[in-house]
N, C-alpha and C positions, 0 to 999 in steps of 0.2 A: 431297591431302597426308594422310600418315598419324603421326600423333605418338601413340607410346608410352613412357610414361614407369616408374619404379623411385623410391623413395625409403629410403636406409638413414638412419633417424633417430638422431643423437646430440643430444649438449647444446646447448641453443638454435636448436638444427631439423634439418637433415637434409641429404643428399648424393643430387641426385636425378639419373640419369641418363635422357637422354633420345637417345630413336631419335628421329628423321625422315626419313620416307621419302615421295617425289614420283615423280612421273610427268614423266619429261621430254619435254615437248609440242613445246619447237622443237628446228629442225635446224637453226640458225645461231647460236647462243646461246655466248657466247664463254667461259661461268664459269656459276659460281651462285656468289651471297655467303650466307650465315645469319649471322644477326642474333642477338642475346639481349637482350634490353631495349633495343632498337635500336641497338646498339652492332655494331658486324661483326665477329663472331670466326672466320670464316673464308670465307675464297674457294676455291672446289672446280673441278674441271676443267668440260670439256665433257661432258654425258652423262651428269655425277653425278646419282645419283638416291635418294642416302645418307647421313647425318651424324648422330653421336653427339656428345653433350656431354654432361658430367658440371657438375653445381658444386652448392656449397654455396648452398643454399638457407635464411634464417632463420625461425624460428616466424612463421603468421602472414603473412608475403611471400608474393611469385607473383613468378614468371618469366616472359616474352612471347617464343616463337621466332617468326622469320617469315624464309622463303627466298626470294630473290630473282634470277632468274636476268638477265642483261647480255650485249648486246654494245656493240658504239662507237655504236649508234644505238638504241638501248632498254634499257628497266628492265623487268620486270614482276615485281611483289611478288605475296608470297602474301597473305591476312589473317595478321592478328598472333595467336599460341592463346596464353594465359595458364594456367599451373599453377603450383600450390604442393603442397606436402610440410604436408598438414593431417591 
C-alpha cells in the first residue's frame, strides 16, 4: 500500500488529503472497505486499487487509514498508517 498525503493548514489544524493506493492481490474479492479511525467510510468495487479522502484534521491529532478488501467468506486488512498535519 501506498499512502500520500497534503495538508492545507488553517485555524486549529489543517485539511489533509489523502491518496491510497493498493495493489489488488485477489481475484475473488467482492469490494474493499477504507476505514479512517476505524470507522468505514467507504466500500469500493472489485479491482479498486484507489481512494482519496479529505478531512479536517486538529492540531496535534493523527488520523489511522487501513483498507480492507471482502468477500462472504474473508476479510483481509491492511495494517492501520497513522498521520497528522504537524
Amino acid at each position: 500500500s501506498i499512502y500520500t498525503y497534503t495538508c492545507e493548514f488553517s485555524v486549529g489544524g489543517g485539511t489533509m488529503t489523502m491518496e491510497l493506493t493498493w495493489d489488488d492481490r485477489s481475484e475473488n474479492e467482492e469490494g474493499y472497505t477504507v476505514y479512517r479511525d476505524e470507522q468505514a467510510i467507504a466500500t469500493l468495487a472489485p479491482n479498486s486499487t484507489y481512494y482519496v479522502d479529505v478531512a479536517f484534521i486538529a492540531t496535534g491529532k493523527t488520523l489511522g487509514y487501513s483498507v480492507e478488501a471482502f468477500n462472504t467468506d474473508w476479510r483481509v486488512s491492511s495494517s492501520t498508517i497513522t498521520y497528522g498535519c504537524q
